[in-house]
N, CA, C and O atoms as a MOPAC input file, in Angstrom:
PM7 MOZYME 1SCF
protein

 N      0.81500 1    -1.18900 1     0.00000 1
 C      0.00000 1     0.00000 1     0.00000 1
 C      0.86400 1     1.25900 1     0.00000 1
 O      0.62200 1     1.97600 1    -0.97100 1
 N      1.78800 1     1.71700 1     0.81000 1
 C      2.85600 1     2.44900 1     1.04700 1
 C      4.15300 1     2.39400 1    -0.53500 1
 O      4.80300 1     3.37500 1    -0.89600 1
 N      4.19900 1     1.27200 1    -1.07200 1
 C      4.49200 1     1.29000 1    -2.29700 1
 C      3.70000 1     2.28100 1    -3.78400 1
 O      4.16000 1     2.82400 1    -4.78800 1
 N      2.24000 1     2.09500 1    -3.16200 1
 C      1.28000 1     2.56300 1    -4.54300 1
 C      1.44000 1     4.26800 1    -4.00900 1
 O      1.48700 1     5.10300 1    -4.91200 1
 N      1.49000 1     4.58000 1    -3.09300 1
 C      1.52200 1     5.80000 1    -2.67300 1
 C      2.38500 1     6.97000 1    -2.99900 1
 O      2.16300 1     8.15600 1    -3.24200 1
 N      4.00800 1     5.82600 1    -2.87600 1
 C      4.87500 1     6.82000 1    -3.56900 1
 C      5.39000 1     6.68800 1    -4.69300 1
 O      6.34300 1     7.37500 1    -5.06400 1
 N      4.65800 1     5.50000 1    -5.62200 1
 C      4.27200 1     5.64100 1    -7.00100 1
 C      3.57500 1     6.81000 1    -7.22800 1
 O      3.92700 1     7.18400 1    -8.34700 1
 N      2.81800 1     7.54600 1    -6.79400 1
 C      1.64600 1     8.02100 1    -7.36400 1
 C      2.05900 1     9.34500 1    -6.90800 1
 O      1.84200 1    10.36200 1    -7.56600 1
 N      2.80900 1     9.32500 1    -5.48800 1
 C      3.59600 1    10.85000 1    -5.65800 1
 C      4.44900 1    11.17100 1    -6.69100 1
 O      4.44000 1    12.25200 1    -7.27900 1
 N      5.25800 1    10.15300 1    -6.94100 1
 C      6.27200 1    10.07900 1    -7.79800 1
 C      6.11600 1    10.61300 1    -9.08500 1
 O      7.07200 1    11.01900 1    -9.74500 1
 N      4.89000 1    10.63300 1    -9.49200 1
 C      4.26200 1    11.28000 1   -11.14300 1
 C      3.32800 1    12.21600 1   -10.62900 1
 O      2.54800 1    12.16700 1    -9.67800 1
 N      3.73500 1    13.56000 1   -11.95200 1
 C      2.67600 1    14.12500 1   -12.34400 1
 C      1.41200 1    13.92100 1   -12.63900 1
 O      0.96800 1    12.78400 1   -12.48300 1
 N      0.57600 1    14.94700 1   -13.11700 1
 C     -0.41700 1    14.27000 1   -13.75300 1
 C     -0.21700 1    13.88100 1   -15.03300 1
 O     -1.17500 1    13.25100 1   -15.48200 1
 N      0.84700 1    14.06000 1   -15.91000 1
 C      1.65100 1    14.42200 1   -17.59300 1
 C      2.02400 1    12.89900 1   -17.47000 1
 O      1.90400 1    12.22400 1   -18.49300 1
 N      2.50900 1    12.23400 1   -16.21000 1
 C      2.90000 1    11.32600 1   -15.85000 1
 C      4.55400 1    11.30300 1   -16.06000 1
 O      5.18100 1    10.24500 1   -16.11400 1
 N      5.22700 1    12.73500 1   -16.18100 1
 C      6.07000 1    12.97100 1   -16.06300 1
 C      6.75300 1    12.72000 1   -14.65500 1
 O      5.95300 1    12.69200 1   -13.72000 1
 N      8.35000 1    12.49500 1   -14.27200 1
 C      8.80700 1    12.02900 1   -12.98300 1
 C      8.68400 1    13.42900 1   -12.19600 1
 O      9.20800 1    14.23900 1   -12.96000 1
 N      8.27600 1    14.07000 1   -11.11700 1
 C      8.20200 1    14.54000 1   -10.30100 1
 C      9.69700 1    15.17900 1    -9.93800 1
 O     10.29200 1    14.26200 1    -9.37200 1
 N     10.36200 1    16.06500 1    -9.99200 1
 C     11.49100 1    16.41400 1    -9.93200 1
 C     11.71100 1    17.33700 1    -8.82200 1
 O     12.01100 1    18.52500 1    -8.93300 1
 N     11.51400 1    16.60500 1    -7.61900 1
 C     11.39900 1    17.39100 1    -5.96900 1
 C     12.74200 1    17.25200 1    -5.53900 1
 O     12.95100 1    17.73400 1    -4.42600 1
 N     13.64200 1    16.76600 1    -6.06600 1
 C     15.08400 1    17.50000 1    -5.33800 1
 C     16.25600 1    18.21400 1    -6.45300 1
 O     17.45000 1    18.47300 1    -6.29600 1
 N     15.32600 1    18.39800 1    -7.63600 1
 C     15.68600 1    19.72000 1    -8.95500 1
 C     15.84600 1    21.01800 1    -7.87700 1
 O     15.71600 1    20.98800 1    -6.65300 1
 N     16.17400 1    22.16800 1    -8.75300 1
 C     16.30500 1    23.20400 1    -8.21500 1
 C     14.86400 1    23.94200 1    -7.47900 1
 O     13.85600 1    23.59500 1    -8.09500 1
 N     14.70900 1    24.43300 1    -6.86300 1
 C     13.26700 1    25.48700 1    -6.09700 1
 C     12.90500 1    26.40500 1    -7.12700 1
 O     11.75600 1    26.48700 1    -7.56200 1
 N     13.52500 1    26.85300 1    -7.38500 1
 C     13.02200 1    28.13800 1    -8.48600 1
 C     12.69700 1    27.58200 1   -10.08500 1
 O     13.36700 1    26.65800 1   -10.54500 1
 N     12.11300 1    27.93100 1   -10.51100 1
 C     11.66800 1    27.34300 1   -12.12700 1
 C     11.80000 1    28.20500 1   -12.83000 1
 O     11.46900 1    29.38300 1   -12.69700 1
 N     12.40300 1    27.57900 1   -13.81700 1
 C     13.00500 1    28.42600 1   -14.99100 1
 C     12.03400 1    29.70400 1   -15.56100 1
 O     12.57200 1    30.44000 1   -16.38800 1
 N     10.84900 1    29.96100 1   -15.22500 1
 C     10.30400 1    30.40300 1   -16.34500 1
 C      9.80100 1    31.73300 1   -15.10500 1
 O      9.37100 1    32.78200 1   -15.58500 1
 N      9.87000 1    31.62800 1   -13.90400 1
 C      9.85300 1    32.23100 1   -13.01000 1
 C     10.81900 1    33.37100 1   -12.72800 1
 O     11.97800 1    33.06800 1   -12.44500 1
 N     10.36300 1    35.01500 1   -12.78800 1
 C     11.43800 1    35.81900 1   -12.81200 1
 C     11.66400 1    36.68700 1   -11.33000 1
 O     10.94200 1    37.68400 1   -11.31700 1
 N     12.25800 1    36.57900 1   -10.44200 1
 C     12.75800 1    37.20500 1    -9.06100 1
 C     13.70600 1    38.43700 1    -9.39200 1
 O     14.80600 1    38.22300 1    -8.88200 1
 N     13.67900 1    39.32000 1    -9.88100 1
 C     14.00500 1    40.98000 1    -9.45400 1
 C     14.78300 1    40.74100 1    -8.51700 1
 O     14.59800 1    40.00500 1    -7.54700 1
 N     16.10500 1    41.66000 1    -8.91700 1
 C     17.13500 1    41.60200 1    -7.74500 1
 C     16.36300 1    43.07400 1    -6.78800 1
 O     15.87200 1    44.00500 1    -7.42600 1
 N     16.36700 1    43.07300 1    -5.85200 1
 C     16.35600 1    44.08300 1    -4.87200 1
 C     17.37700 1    45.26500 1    -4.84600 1
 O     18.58400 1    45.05500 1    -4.96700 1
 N     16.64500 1    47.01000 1    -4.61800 1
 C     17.57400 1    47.91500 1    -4.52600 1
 C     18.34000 1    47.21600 1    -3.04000 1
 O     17.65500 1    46.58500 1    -2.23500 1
 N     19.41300 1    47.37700 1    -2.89500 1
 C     19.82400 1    47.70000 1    -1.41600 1
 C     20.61600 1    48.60700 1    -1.03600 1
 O     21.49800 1    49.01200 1    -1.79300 1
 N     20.42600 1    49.16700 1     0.38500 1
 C     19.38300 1    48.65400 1     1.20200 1
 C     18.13700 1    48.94400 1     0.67300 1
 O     17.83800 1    49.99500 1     0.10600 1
 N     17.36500 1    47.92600 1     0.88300 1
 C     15.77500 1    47.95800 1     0.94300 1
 C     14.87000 1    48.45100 1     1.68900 1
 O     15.15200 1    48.29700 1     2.87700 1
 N     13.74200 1    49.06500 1     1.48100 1
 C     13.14300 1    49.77100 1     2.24300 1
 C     11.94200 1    49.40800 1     1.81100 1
 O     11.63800 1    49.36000 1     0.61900 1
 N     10.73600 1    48.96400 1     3.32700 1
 C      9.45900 1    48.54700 1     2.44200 1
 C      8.91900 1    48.21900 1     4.09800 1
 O      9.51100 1    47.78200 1     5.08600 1
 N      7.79400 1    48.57300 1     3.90200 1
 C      6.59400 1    48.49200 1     4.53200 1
 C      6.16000 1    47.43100 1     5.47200 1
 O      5.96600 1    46.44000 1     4.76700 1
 N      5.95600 1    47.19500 1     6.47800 1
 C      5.85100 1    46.06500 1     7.34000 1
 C      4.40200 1    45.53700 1     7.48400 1
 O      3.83900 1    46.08200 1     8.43300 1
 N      3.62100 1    44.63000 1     6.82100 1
 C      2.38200 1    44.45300 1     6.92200 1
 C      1.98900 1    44.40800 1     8.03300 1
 O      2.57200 1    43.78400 1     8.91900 1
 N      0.61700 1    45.25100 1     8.24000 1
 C      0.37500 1    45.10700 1    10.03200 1
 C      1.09900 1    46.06300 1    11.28600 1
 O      0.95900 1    46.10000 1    12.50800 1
 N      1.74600 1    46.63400 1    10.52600 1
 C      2.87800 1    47.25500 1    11.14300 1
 C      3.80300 1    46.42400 1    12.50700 1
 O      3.51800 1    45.22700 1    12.48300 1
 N      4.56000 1    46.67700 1    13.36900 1
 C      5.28200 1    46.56800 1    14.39300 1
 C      4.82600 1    46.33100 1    15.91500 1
 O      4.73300 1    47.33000 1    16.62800 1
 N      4.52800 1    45.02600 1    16.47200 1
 C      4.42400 1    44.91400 1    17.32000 1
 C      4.22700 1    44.13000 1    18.36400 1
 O      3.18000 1    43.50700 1    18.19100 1
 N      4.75800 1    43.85400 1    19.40600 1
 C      4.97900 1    42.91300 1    20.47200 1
 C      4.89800 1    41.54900 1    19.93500 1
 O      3.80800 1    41.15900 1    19.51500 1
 N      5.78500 1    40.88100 1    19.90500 1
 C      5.55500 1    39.77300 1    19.43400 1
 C      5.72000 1    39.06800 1    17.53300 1
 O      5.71400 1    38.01400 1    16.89700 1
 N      5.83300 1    40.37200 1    17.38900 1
 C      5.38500 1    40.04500 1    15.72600 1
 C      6.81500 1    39.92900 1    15.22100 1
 O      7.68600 1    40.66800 1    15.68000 1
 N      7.14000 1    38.80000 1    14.06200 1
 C      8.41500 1    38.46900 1    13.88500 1
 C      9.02700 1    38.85200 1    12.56000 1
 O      8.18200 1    38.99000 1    11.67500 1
 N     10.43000 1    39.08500 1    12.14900 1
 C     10.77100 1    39.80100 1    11.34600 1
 C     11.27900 1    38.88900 1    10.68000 1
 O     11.56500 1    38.26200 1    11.69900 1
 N     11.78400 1    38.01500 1     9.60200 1
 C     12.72600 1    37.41000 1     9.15900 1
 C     13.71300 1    38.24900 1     7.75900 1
 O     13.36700 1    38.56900 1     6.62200 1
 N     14.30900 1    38.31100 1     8.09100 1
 C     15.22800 1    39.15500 1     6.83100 1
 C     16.47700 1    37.94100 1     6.33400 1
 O     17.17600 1    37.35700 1     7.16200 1
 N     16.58100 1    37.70900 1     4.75700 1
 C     17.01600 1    36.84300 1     4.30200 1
 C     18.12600 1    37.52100 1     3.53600 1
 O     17.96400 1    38.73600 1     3.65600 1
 N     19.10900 1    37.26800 1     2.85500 1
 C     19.89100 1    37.48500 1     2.15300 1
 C     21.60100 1    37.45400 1     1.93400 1
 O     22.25100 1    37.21300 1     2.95100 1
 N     22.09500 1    37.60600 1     1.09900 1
 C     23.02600 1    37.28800 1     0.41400 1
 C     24.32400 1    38.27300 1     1.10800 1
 O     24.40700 1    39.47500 1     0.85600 1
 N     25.34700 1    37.51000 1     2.05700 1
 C     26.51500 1    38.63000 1     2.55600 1
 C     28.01000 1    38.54700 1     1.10500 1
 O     28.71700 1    37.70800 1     0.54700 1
 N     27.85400 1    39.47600 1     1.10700 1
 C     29.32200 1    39.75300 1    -0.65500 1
 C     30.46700 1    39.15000 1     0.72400 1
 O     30.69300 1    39.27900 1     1.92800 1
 N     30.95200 1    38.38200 1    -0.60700 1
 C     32.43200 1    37.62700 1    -0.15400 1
 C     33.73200 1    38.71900 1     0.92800 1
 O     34.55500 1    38.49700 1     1.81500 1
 N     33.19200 1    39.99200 1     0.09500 1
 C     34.57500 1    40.97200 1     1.08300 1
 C     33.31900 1    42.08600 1     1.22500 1
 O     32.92700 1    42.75200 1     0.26700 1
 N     32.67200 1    42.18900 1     2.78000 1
 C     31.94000 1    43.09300 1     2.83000 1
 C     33.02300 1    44.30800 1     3.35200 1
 O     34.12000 1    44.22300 1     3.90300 1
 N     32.18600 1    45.50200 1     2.91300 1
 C     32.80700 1    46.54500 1     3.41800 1
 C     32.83800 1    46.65200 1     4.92700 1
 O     33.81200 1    47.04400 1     5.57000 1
 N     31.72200 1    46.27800 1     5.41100 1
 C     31.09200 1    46.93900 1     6.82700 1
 C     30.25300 1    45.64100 1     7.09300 1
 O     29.91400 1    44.75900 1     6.30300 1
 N     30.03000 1    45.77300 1     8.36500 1
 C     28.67800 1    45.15200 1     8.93300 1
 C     28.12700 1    45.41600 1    10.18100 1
 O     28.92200 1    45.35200 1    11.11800 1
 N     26.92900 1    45.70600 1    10.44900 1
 C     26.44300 1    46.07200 1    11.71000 1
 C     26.00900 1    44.93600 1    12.69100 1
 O     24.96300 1    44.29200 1    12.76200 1
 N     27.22400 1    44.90200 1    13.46300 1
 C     26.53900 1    44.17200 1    14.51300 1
 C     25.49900 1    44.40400 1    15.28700 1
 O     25.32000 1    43.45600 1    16.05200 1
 N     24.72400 1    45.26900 1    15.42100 1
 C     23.33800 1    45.47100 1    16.10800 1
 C     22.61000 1    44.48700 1    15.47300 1
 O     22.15000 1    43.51200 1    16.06800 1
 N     22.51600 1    44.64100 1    14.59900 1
 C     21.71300 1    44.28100 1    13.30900 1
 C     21.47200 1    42.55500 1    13.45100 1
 O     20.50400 1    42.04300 1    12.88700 1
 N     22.33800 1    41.81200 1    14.16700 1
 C     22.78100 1    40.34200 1    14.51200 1
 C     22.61200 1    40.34100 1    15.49300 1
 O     23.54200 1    40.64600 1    16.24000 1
 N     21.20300 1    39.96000 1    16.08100 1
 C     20.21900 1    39.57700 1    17.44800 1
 C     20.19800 1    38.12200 1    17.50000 1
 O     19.56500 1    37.54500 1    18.38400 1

């Protein structure tokens, strides 16, 4: 039973193979590099409790970095 299951994950509906450890992003999909620094709006605004996650890319020889900034 556990066999037919991950047969059936295993294909599309095309019945093409399912390619879940390919890359995340798809080719045809376009992501805009960001000005930085970035500046933008906090949905909901700021408050008690509410969590921030900030993601991104540190250059091999940074100029600077703010340790505040690293909580």
């Amino acid at each position: 039973m556990a066999g037919s299951v991950a047969k059936r994950d295993a294909l599309v509906k095309d019945g093409h193979l399912n390619n879940s450890l390919g890359s995340p992003v798809q080719a045809d999909v376009y992501f805009p590099r960001l000005i930085v620094p970035f500046c933008g709006h906090i949905k909901g605004g700021m408050r008690p409790g509410k969590k921030v996650l900030v993601m991104g890319m540190v250059d091999l020889n940074p100029e600077s970095i703010l340790k505040e900034a690293i909580v």
